[in-house]
N, C-alpha and C positions, 0 to 999 in steps of 0.2 A: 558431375551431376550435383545440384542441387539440392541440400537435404529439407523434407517437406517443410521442417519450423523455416527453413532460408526462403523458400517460395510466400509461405503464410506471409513471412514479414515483408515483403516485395510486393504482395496484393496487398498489404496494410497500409503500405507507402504511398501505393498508388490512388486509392480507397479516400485517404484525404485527401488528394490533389483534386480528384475529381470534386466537380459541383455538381448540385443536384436540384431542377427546377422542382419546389414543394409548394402543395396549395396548402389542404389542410392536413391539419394535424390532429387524429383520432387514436388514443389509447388507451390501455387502463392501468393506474397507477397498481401499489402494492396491496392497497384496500379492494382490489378489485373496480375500483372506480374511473369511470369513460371520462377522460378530458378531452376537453374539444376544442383547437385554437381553430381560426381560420388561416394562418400559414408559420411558421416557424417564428419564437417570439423572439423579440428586438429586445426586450428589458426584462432577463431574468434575476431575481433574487435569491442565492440558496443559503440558508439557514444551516442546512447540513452542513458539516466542518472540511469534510472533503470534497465538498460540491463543486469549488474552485478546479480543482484537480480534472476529474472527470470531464466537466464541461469543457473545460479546455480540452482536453483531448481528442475528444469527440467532435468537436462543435471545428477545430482547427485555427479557434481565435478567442481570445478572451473580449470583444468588443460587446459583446450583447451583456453580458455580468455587469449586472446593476448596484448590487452590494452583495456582503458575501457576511461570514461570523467571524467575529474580531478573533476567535478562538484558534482559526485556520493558519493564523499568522504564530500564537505562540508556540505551535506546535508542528504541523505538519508541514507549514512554509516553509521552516528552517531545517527540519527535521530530513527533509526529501531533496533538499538543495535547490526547491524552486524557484530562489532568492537568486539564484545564481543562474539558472537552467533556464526558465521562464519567468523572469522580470517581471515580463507586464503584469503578472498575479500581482505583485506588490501593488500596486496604483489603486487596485479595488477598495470602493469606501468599504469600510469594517461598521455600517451601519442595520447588520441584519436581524441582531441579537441582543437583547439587553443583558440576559445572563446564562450561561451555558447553550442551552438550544430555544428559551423563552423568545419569542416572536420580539421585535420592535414592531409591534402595529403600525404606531403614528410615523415614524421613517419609512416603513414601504408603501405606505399609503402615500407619503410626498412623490415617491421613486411612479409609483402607477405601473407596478409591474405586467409585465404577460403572463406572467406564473412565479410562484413560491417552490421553492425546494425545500421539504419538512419530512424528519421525521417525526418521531415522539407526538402518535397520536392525540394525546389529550393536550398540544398546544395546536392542534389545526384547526378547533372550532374558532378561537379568536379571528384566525385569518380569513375563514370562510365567513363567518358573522359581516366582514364588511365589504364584501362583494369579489375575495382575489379567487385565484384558481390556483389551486394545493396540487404538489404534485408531492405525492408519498412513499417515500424510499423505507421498507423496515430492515431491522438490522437483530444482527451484525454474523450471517451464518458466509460463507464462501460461493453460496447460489447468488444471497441478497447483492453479494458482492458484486458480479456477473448480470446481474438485473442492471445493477447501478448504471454501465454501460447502455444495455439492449433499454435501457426505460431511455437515458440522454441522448441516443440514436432515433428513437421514437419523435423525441420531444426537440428536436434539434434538424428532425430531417436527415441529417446523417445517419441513416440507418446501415448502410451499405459497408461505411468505415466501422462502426459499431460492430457489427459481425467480424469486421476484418480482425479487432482488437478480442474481439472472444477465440475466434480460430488460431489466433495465437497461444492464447494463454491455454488453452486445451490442445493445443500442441504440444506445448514445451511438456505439460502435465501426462500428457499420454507417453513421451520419449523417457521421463522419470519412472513412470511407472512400471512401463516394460523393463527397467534396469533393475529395478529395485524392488518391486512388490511379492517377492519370489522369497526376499533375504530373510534368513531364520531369525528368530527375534537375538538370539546369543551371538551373532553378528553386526549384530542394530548397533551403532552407537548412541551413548544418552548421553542429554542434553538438558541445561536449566538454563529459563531465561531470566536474569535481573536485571529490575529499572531501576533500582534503588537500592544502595548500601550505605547504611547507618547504624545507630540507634537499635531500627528495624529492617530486615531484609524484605525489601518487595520483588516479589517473584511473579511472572504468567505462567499461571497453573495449564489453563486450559485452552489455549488462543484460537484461530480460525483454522492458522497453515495445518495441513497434514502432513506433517513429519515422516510418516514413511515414506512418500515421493523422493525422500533424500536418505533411504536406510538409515535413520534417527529415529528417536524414541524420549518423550520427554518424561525425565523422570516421576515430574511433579503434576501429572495427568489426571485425573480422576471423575467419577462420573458428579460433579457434582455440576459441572458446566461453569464454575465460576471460575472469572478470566482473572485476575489479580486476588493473590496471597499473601500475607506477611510470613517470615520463621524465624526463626535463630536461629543462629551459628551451630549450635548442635544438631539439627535439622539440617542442614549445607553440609555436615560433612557425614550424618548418615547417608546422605544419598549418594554423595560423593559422585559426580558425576562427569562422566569422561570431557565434558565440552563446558564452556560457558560462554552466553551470547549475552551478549547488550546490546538492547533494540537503539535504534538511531536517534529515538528523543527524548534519549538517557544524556544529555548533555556533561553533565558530572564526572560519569562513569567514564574508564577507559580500562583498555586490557593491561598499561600498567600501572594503573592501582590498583588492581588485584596482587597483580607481582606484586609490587613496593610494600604489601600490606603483611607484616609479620605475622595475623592472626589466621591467614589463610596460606601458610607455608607448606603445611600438611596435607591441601587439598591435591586430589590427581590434578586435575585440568590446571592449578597453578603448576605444579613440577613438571607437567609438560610441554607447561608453556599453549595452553591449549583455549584462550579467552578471545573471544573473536568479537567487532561490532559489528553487528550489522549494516548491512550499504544503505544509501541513501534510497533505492526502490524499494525499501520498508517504510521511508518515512511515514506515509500515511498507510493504516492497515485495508483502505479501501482503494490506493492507486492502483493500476490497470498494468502497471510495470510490474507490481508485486510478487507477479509469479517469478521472476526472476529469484529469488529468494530460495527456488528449489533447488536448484541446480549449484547456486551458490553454497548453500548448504552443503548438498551431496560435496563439492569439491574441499571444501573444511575438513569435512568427516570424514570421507573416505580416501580421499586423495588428487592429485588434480584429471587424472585423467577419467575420473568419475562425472565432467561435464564439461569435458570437451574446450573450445574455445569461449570459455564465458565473457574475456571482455568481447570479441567481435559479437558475442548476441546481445550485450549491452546498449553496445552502440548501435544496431540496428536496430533492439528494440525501441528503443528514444526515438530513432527515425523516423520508425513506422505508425509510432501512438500521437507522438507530438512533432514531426515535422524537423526534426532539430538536429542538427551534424554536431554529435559531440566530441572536443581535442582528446587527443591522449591524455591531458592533462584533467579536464572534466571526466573522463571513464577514469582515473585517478581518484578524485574526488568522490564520486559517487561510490566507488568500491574501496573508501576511507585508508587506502594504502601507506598510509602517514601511521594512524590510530593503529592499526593492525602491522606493521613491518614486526614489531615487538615478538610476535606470535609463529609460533611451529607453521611451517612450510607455507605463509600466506603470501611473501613475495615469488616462490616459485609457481605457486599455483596461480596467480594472475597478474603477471609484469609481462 
């Protein structure tokens, strides 16, 4: 029999395949605001850095992406292997953004979109001033995330595969939690994220993921809500902490130059050989695959049989979100088995 996350992803699969006759298109963005096309737009612009991502997913083509943020490319393109996985993202002009999320007015105005993809309120007056339609994604909590989807399915007409891509992700989250949400915290393993080692240590104090889904705990938690920290090395080995993860668009970083590195000989997570990167469905913290991350976790930390067959839900989740048969060799890649062979039990737990 079939387990429910294996059916989810089999209605997900199908969910794109299907076409869907759409007139109009009536919804209301993150501001509460009614956008109104008359049928699913032909020349979108998204501004947002993950926008590429989503749309494609959703949408089951990148031909309607009109331009996208040149920022997409230094980052989450490479970071999520969609250089590799989904090509045709690359061809996108990188004319949406003059500087971080600041509008190019005068380039989308040459493009004559059907709609803008924008967050950061206080740059959508520009766009609305000269006649576009703002479609407004706010950020950045784990709901907004899940909107990102149910708003692209609205605004796309795929609504149908949209849901399919939520039933998923709240699958997998429902199958972690019932494992996991029980575990006493003295069983929890802890976990610090770094993107950066120098000078100064940059650390994710407070990120999106919920870490218990995966009995983890991050050490460096705190209520103050901000998502990046710097410390020193004295600080890194008070916490001292069972695990170390390096997000995927830590390019520099690897699990052995933490080995290699004399200064951090004394840490647990080094003598355990315990530093893990994170796979390519982190690369962007708004991708639709990202829930993968739980499960992946839990099998790090606790062992492999704390999530089951994760390359085969790998590979069918790609399937299911983005249409795509990935080789052995690309669920390779994506689950960075090169980067990680280095690290405690990471070729038994997924080769």
């Amino acid at each position: 029999m079939k387990s429910a996350i294996a059916v989810l992803i089999a209605a997900a699969g199908l969910a794109l395949m299907a076409t869907e006759t759409v007139a109009e298109v009536r919804f209301q963005d993150h501001r509460g605001k009614e956008i109104v096309l008359d049928a699913p737009p032909e020349k979108v612009v998204t501004i947002v850095r993950s926008g590429p991502i989503l749309y494609r997913a959703v949408d089951g083509s990148a031909q309607n992406i009109a331009a996208v943020n040149q920022s997409f490319f230094k980052r989450d393109f490479v970071a999520g292997l969609y250089g590799q996985l989904l090509p045709e993202l690359g061809d996108l002009p990188p004319t949406a953004a003059i500087e971080g999320f600041v509008p190019n007015v005068e380039a989308i105005l040459e493009i004559q979109p059907d709609a803008v993809i924008q967050w950061m309120r206080e740059a959508i007056e520009p766009l609305e001033r000269v006649g576009l339609t703002v479609v407004v994604w706010d950020c950045c909590t784990a709901q907004h995330r899940q909107d990102y989807v149910t708003l692209t399915g609205h605004l796309t007409g795929q609504e149908e595969h949209a849901k399919a891509i939520i039933d998923l992700q709240d699958a997998s989250d429902a199958a972690m939690r019932a494992r996991f949400a029980g575990m006493a915290d003295a069983d929890t393993v802890s976990a610090l994220y770094v993107d950066q080692f120098g000078d100064q240590i940059r650390i994710i104090a407070n990120g999106s993921q919920d870490l218990s889904l995966s009995g983890v705990r991050s050490v460096a938690a705190d209520d103050t809500g901000q998502w990046w920290k710097t410390i020193d090395l004295e600080q890194l080995f008070a916490w001292n902490p069972d695990m170390i993860l390096i997000p995927p668009y830590a390019h520099d970083l690897s699990p052995a130059a933490f080995y290699e590195n004399p200064l951090l000989s004394g840490l647990d997570a080094v003598k355990n050989r315990r530093i893990y990167k994170i796979p390519a469905f982190a690369g962007s913290p708004d991708a639709p695959e990202i829930f993968l991350s739980s499960p992946w976790l839990a099998a790090v930390a606790h062992g492999p049989d704390a999530a089951g067959d994760l390359r085969g839900e790998v590979h069918d989740a790609y399937a299911a979100i983005y249409g795509i048969d990935l080789s052995d060799e690309q669920v390779n890649n994506v689950l960075f088995m090169e980067d990680n062979s280095v690290s405690e039990g990471y070729g038994a737990a997924f080769q």
